[in-house]
mmCIF file as Biopython writes it, N, C-alpha, C and O atoms, coordinates in Angstrom:
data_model
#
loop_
_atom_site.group_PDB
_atom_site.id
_atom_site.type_symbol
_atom_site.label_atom_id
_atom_site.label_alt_id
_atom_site.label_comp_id
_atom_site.label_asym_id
_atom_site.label_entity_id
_atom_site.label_seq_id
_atom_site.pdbx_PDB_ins_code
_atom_site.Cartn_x
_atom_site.Cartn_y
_atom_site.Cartn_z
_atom_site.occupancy
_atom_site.B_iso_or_equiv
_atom_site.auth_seq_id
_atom_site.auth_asym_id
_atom_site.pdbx_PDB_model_num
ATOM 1   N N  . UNK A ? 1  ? 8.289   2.441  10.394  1.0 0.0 1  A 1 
ATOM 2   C CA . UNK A ? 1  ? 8.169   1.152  9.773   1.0 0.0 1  A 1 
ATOM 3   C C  . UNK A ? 1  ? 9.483   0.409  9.932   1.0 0.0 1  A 1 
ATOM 4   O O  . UNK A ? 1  ? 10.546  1.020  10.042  1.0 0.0 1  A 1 
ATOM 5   N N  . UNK A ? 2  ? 9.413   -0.710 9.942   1.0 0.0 2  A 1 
ATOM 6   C CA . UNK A ? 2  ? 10.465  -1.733 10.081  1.0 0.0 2  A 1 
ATOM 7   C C  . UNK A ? 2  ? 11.479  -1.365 8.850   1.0 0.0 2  A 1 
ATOM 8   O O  . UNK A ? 2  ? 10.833  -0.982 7.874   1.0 0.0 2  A 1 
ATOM 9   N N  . UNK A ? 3  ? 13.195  -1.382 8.583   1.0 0.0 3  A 1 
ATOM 10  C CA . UNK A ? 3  ? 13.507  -1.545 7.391   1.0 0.0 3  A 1 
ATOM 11  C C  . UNK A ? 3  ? 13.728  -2.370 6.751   1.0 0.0 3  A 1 
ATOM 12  O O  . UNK A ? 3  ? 14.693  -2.411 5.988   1.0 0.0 3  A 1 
ATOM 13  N N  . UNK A ? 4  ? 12.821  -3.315 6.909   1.0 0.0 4  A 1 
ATOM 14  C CA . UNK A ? 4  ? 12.645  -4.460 6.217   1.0 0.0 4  A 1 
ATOM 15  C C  . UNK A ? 4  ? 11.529  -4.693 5.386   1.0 0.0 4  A 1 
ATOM 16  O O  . UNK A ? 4  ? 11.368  -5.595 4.564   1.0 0.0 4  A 1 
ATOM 17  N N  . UNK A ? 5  ? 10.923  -3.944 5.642   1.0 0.0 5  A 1 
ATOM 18  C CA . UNK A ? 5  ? 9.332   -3.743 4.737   1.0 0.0 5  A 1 
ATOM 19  C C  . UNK A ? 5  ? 9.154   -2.470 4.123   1.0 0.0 5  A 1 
ATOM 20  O O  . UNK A ? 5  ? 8.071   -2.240 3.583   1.0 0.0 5  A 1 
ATOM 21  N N  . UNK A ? 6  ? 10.400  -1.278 4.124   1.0 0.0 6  A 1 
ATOM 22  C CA . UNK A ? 6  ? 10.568  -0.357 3.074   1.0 0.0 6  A 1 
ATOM 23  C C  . UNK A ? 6  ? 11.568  -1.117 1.934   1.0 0.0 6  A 1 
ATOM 24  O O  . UNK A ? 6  ? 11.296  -0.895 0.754   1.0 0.0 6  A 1 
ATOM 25  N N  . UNK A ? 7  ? 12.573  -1.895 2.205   1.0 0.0 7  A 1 
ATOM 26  C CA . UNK A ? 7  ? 13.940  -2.931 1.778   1.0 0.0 7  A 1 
ATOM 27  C C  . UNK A ? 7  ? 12.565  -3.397 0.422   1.0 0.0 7  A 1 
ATOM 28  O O  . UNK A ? 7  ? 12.566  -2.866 -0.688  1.0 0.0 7  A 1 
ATOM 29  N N  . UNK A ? 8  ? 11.720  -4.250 0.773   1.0 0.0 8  A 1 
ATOM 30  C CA . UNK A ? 8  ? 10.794  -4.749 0.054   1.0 0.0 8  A 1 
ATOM 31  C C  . UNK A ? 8  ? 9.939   -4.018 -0.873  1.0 0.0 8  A 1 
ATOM 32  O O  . UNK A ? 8  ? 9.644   -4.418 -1.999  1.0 0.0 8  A 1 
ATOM 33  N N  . UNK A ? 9  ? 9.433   -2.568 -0.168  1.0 0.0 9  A 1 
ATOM 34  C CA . UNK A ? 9  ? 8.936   -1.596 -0.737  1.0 0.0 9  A 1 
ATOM 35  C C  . UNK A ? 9  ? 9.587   -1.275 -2.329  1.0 0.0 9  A 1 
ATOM 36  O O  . UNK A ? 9  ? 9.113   -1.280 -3.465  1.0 0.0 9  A 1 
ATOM 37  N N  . UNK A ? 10 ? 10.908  -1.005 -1.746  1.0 0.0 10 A 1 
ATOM 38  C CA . UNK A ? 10 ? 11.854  -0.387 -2.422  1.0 0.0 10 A 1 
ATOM 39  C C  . UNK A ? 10 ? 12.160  -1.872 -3.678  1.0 0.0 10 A 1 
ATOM 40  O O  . UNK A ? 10 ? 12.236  -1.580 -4.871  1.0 0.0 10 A 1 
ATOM 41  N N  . UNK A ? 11 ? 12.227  -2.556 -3.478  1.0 0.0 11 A 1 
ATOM 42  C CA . UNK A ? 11 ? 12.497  -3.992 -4.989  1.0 0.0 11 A 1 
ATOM 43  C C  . UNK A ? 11 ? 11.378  -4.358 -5.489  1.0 0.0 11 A 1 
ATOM 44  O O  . UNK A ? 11 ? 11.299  -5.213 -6.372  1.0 0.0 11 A 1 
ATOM 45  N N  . UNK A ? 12 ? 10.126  -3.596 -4.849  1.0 0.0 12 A 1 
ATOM 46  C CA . UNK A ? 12 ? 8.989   -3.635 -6.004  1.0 0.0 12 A 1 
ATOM 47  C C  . UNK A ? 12 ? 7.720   -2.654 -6.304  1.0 0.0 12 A 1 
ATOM 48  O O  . UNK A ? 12 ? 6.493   -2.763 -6.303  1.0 0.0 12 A 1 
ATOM 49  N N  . UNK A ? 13 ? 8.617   -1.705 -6.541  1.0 0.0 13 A 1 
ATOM 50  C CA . UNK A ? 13 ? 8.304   -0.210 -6.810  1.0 0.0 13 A 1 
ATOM 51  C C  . UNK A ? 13 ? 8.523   -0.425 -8.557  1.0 0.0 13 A 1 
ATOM 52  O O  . UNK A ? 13 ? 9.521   -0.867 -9.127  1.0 0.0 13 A 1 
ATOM 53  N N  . UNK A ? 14 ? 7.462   -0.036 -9.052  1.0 0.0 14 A 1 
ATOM 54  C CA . UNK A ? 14 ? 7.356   -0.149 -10.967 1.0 0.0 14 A 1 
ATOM 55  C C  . UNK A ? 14 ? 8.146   1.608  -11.123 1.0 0.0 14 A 1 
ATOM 56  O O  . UNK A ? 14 ? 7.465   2.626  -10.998 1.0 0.0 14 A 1 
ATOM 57  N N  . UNK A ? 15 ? 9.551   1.629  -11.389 1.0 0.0 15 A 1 
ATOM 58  C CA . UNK A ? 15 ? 9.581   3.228  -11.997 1.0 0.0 15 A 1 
ATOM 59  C C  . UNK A ? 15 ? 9.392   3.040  -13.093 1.0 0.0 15 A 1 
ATOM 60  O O  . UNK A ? 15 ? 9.108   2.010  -13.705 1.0 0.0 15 A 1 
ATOM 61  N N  . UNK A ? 16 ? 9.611   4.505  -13.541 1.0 0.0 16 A 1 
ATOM 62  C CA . UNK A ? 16 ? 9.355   4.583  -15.343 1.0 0.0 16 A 1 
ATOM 63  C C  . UNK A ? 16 ? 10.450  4.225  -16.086 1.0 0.0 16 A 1 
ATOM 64  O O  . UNK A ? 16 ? 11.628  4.175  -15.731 1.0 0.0 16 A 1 
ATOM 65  N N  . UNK A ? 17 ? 9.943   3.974  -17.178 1.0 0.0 17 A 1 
ATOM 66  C CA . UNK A ? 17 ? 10.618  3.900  -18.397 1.0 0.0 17 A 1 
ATOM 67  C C  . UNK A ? 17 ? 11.394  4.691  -18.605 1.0 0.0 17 A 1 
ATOM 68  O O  . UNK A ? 17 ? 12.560  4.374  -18.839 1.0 0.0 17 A 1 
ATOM 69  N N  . UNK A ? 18 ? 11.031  5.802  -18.587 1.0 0.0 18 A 1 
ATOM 70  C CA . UNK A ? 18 ? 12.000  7.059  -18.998 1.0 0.0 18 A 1 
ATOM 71  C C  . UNK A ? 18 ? 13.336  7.092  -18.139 1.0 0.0 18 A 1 
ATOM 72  O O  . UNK A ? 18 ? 12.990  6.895  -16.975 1.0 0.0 18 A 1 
ATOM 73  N N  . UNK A ? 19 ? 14.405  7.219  -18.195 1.0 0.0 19 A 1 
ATOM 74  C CA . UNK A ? 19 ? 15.833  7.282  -17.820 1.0 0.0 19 A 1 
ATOM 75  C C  . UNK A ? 19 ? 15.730  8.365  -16.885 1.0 0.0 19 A 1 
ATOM 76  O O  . UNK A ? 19 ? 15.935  8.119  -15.696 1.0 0.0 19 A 1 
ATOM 77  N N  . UNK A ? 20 ? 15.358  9.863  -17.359 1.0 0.0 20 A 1 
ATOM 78  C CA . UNK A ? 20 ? 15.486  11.075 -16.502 1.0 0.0 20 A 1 
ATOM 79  C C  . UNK A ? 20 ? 14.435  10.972 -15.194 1.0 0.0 20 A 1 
ATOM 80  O O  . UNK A ? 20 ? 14.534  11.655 -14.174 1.0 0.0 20 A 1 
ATOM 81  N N  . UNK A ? 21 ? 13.474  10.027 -15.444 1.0 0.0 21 A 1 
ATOM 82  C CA . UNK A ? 21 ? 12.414  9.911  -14.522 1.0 0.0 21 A 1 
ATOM 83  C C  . UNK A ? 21 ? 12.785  8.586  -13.280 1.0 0.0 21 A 1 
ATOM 84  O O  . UNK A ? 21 ? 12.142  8.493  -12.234 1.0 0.0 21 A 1 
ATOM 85  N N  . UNK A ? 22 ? 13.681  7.846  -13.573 1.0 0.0 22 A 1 
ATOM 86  C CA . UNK A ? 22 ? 13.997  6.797  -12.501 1.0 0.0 22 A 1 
ATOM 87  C C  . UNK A ? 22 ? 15.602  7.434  -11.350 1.0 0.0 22 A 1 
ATOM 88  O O  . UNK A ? 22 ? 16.465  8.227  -11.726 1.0 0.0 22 A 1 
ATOM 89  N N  . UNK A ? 23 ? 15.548  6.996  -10.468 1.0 0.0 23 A 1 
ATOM 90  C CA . UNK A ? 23 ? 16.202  7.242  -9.575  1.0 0.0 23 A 1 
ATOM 91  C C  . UNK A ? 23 ? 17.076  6.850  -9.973  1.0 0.0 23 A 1 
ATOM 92  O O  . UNK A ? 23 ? 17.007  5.990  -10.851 1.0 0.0 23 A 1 
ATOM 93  N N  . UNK A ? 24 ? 18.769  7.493  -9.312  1.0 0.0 24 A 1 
ATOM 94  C CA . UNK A ? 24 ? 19.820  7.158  -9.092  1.0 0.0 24 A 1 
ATOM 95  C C  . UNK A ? 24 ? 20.326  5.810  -9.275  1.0 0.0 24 A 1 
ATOM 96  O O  . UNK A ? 24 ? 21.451  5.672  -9.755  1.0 0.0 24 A 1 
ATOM 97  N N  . UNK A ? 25 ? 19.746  4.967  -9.003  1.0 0.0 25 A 1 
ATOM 98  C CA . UNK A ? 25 ? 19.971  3.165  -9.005  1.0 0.0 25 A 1 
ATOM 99  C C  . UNK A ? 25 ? 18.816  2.870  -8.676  1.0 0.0 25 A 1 
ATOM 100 O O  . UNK A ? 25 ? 17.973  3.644  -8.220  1.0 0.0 25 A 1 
ATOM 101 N N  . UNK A ? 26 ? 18.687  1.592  -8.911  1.0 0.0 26 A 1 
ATOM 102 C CA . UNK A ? 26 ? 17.621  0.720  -8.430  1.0 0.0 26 A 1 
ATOM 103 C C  . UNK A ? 26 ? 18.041  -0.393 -7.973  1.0 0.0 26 A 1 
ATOM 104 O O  . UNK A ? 26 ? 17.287  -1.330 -8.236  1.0 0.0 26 A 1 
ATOM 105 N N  . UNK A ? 27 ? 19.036  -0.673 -7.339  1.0 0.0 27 A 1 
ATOM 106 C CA . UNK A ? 27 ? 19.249  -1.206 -6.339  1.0 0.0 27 A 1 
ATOM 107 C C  . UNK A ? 27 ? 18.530  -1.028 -4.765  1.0 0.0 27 A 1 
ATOM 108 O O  . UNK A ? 27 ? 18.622  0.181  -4.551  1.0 0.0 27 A 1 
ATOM 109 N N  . UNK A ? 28 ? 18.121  -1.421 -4.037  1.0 0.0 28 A 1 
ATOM 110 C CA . UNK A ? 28 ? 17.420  -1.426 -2.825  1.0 0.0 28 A 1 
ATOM 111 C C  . UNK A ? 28 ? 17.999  -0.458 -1.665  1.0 0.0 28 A 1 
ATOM 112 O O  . UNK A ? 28 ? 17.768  0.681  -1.261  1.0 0.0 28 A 1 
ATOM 113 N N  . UNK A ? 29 ? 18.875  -1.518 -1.346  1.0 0.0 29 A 1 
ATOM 114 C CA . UNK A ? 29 ? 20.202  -0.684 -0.594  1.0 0.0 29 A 1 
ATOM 115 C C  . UNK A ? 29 ? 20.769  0.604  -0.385  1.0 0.0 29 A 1 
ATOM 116 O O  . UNK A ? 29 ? 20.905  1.294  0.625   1.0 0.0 29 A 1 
ATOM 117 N N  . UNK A ? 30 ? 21.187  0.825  -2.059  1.0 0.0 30 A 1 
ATOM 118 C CA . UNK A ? 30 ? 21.867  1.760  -2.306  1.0 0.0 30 A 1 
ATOM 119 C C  . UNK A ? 30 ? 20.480  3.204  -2.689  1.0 0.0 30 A 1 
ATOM 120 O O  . UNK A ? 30 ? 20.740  4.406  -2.755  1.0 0.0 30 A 1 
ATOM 121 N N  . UNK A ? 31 ? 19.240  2.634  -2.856  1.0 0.0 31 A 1 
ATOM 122 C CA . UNK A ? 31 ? 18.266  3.922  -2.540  1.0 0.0 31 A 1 
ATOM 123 C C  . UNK A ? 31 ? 17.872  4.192  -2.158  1.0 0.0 31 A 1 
ATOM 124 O O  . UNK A ? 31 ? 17.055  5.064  -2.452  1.0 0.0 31 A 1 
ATOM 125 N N  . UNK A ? 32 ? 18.209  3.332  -0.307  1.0 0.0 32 A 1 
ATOM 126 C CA . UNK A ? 32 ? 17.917  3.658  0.871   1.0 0.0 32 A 1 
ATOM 127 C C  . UNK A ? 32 ? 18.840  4.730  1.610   1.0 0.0 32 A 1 
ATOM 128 O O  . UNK A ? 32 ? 18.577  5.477  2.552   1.0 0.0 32 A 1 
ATOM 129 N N  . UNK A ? 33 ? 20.400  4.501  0.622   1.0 0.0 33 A 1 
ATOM 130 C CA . UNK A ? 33 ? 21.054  5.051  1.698   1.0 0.0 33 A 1 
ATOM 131 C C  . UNK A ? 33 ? 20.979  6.378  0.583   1.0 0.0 33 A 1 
ATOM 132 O O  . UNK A ? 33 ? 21.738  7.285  0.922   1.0 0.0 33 A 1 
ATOM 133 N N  . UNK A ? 34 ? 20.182  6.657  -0.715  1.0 0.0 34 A 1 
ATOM 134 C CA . UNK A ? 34 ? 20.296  7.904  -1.269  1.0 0.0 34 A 1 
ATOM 135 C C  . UNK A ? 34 ? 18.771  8.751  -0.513  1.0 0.0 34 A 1 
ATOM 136 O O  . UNK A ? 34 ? 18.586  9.966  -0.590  1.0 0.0 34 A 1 
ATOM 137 N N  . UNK A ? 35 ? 18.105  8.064  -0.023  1.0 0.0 35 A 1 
ATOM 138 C CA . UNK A ? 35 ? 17.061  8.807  0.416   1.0 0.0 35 A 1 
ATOM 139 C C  . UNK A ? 35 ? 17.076  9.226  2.040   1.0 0.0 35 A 1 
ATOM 140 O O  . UNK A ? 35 ? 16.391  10.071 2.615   1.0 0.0 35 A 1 
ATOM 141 N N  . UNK A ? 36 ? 18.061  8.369  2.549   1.0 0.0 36 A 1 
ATOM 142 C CA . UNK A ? 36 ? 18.678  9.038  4.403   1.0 0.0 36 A 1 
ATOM 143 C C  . UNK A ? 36 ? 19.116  10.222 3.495   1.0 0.0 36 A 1 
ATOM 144 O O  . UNK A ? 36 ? 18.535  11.292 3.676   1.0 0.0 36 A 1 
ATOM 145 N N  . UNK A ? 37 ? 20.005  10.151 2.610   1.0 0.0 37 A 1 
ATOM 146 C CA . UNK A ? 37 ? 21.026  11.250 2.150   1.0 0.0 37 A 1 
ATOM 147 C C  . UNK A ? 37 ? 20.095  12.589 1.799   1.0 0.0 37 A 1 
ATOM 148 O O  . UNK A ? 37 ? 20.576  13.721 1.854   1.0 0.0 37 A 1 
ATOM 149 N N  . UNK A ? 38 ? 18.988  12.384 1.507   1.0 0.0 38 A 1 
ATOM 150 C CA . UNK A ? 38 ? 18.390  13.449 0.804   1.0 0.0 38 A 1 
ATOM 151 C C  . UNK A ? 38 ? 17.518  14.012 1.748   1.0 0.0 38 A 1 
ATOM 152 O O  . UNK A ? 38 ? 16.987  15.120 1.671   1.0 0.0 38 A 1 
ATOM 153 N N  . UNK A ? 39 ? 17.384  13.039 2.799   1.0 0.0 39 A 1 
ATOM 154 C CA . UNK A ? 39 ? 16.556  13.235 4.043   1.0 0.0 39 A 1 
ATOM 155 C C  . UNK A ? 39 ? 15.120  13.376 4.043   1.0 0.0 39 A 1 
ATOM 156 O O  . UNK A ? 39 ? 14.439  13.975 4.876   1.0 0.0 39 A 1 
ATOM 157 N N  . UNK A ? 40 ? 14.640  12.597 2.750   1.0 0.0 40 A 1 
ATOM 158 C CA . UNK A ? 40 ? 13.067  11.812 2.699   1.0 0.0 40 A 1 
ATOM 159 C C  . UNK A ? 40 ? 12.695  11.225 3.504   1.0 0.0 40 A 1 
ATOM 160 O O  . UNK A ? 40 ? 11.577  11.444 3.970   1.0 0.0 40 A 1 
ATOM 161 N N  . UNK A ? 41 ? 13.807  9.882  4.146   1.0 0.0 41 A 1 
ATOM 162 C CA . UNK A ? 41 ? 13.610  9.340  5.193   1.0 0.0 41 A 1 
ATOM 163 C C  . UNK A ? 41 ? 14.517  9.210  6.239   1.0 0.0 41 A 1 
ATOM 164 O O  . UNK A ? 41 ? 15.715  9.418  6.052   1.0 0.0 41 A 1 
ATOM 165 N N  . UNK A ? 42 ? 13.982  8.825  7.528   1.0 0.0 42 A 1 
ATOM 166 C CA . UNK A ? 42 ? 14.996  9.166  8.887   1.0 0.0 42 A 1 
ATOM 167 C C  . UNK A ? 42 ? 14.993  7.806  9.454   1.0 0.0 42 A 1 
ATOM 168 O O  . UNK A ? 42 ? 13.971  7.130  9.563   1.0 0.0 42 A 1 
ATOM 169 N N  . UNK A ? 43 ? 16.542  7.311  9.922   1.0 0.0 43 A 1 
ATOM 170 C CA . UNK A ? 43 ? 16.702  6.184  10.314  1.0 0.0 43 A 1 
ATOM 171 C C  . UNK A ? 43 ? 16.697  6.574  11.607  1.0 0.0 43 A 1 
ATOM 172 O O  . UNK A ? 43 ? 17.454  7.512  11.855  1.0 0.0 43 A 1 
ATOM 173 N N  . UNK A ? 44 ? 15.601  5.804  13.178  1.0 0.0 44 A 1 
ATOM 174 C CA . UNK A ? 44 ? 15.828  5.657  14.334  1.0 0.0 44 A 1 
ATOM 175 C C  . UNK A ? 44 ? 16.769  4.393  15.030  1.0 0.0 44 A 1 
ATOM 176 O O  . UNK A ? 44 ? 17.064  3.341  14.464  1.0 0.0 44 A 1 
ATOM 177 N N  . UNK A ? 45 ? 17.139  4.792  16.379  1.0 0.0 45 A 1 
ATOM 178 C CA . UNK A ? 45 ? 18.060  3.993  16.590  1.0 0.0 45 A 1 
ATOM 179 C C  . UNK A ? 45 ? 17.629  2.678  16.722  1.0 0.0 45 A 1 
ATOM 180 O O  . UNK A ? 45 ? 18.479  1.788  16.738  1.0 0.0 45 A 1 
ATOM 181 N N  . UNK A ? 46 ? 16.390  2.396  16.824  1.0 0.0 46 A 1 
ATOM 182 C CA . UNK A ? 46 ? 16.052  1.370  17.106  1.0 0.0 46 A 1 
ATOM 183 C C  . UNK A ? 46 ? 15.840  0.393  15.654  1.0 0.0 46 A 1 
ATOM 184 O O  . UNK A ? 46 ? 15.507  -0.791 15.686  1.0 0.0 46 A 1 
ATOM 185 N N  . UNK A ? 47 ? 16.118  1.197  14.380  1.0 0.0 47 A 1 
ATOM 186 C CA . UNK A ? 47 ? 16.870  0.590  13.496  1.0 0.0 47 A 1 
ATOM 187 C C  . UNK A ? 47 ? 15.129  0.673  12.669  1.0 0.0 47 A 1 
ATOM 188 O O  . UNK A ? 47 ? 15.031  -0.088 11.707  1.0 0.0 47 A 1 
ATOM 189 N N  . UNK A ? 48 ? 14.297  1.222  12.882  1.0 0.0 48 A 1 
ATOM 190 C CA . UNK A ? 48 ? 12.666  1.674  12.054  1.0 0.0 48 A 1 
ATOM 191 C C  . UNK A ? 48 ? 13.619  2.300  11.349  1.0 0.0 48 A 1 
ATOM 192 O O  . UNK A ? 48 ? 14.838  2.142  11.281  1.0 0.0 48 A 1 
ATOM 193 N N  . UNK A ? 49 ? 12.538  3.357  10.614  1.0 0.0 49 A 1 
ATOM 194 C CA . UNK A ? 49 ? 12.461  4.138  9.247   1.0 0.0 49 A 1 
ATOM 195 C C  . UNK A ? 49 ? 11.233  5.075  9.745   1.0 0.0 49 A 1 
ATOM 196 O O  . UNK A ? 49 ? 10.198  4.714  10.306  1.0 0.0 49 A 1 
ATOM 197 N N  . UNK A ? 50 ? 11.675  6.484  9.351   1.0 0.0 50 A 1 
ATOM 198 C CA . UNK A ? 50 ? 10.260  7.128  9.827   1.0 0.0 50 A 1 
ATOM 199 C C  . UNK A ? 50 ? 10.401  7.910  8.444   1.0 0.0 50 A 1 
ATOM 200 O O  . UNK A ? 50 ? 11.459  8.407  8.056   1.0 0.0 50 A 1 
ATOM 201 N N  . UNK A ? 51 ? 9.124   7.954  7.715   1.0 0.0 51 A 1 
ATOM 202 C CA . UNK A ? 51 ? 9.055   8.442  6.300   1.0 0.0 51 A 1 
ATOM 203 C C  . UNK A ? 51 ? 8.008   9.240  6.629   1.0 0.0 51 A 1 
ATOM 204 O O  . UNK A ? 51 ? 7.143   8.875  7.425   1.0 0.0 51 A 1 
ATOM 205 N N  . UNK A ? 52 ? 8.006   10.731 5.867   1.0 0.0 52 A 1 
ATOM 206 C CA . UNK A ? 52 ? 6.917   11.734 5.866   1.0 0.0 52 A 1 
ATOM 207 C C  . UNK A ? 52 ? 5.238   11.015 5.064   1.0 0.0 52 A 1 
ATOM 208 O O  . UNK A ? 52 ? 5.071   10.102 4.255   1.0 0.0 52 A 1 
ATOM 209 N N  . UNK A ? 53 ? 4.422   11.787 5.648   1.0 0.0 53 A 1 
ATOM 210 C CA . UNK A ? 53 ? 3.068   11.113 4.991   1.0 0.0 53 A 1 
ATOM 211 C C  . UNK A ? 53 ? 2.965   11.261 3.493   1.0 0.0 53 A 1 
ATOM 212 O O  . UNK A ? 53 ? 2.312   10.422 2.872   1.0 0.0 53 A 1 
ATOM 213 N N  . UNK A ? 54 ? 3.629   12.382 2.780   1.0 0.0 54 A 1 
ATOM 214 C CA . UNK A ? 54 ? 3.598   12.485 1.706   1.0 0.0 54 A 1 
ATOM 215 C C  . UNK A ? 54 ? 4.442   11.467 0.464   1.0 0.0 54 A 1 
ATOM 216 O O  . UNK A ? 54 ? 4.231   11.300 -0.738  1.0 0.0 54 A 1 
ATOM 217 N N  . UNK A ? 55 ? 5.398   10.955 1.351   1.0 0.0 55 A 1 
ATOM 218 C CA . UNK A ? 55 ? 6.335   10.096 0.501   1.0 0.0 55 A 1 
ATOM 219 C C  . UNK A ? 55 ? 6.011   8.345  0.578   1.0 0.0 55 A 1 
ATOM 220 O O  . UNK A ? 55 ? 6.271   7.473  -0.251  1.0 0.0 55 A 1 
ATOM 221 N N  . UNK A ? 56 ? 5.436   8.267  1.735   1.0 0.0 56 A 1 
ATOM 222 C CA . UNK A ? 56 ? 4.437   7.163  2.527   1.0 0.0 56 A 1 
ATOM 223 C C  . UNK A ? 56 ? 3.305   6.853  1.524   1.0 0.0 56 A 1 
ATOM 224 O O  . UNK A ? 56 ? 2.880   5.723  1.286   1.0 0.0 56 A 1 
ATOM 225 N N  . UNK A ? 57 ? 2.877   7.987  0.975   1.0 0.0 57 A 1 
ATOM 226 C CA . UNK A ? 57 ? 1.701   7.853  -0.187  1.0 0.0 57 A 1 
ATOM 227 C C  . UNK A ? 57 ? 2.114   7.083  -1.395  1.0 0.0 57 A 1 
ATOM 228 O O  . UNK A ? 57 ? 1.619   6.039  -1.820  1.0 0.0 57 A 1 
ATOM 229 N N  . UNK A ? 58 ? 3.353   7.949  -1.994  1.0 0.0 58 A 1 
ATOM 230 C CA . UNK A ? 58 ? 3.917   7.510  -3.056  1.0 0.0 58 A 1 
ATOM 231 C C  . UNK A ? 58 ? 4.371   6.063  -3.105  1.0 0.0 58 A 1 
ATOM 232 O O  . UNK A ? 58 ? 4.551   5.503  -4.187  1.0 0.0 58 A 1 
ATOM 233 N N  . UNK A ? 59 ? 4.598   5.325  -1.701  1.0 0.0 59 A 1 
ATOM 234 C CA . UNK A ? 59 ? 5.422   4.738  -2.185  1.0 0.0 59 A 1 
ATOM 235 C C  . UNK A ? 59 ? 4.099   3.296  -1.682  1.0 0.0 59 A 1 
ATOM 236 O O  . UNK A ? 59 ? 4.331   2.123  -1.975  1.0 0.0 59 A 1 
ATOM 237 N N  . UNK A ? 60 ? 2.950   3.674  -1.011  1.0 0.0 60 A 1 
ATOM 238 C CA . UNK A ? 60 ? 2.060   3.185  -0.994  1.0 0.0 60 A 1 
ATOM 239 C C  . UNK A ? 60 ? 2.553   2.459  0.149   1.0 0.0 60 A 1 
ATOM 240 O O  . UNK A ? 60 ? 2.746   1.282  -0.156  1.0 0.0 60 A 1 
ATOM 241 N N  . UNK A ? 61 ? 2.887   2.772  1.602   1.0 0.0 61 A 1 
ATOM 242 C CA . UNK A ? 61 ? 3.230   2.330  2.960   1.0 0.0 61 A 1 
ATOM 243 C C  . UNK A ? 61 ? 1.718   3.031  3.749   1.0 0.0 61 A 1 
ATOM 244 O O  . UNK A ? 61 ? 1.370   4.211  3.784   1.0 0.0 61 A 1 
ATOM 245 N N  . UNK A ? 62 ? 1.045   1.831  4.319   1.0 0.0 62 A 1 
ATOM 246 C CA . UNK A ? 62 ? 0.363   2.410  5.045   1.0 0.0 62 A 1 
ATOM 247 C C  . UNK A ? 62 ? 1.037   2.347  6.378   1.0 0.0 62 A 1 
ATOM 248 O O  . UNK A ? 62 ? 1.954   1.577  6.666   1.0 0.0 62 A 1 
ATOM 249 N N  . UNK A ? 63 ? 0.163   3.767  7.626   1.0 0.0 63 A 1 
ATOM 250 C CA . UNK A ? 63 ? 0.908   4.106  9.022   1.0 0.0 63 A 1 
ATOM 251 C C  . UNK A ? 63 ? -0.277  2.697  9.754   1.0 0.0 63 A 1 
ATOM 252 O O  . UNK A ? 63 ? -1.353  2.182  9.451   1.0 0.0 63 A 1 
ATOM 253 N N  . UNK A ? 64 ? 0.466   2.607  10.524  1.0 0.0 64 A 1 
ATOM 254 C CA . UNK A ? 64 ? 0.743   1.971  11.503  1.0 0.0 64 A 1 
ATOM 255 C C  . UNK A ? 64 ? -0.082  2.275  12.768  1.0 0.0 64 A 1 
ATOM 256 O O  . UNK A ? 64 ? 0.489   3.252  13.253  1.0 0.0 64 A 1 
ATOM 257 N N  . UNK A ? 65 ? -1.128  1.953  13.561  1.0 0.0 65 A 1 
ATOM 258 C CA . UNK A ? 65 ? -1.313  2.409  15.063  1.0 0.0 65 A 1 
ATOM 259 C C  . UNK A ? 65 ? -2.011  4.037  14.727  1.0 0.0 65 A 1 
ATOM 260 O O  . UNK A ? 65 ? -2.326  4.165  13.545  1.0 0.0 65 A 1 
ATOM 261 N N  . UNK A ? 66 ? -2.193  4.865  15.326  1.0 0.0 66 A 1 
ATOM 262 C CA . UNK A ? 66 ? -2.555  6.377  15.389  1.0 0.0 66 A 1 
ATOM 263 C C  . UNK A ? 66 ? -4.240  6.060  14.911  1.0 0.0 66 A 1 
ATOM 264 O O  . UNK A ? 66 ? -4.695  4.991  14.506  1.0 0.0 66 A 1 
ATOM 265 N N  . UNK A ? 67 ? -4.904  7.261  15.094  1.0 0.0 67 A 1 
ATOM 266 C CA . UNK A ? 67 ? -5.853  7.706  14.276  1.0 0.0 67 A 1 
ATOM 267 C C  . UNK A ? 67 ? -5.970  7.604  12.549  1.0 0.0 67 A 1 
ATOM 268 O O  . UNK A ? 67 ? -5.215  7.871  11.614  1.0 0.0 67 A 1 
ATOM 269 N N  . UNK A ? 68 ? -7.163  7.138  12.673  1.0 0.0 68 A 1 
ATOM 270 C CA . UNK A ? 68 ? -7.051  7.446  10.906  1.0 0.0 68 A 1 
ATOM 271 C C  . UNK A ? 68 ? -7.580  8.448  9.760   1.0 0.0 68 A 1 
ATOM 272 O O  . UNK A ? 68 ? -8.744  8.668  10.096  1.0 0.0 68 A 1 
ATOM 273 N N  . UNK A ? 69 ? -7.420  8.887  9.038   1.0 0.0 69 A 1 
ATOM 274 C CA . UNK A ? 69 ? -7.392  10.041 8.968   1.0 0.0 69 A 1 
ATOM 275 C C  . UNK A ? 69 ? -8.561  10.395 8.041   1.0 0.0 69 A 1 
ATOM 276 O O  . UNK A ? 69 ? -9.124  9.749  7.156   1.0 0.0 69 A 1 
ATOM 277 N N  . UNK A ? 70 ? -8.732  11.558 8.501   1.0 0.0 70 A 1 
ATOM 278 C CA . UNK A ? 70 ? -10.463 11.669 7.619   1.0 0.0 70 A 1 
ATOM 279 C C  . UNK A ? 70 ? -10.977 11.649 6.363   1.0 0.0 70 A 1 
ATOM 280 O O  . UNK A ? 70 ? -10.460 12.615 5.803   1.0 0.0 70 A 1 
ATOM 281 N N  . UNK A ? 71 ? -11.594 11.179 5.714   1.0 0.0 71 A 1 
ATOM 282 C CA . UNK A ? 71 ? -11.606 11.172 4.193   1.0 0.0 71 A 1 
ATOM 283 C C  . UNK A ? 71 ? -12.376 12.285 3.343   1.0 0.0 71 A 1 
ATOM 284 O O  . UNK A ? 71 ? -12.360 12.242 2.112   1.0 0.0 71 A 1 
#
């Protein structure tokens, strides 16, 4: 995905209420560069974002192109 449409993802994502349950910051930016860090997601050189299907769910990114997958 473009990182410009996780950038967006990421500033309107509802976390919780609860303190122990929200991320590190909620700043955009800065929980992009905590999730390269944690290696949820992988920056290509061509400057995409490649995020696993499981975290893709969560964060409600649909894929792109491929097959779709069976229900």
């Amino acid at each position: 995905m473009a990182k410009t449409d996780l950038m967006n993802k990421l500033k309107s994502t509802e976390w919780s209420e609860k303190p122990e349950k929200q991320p590190p910051t909620l700043n955009p930016s800065e929980l992009l560069q905590y999730l390269l860090q944690l290696g949820i997601i992988e920056s290509r050189s061509d400057g995409r974002i490649n995020m696993p299907d499981i975290y893709r769910y969560g964060f409600e990114v649909k894929r792109s192109g491929g097959i779709k997958r069976p229900k």
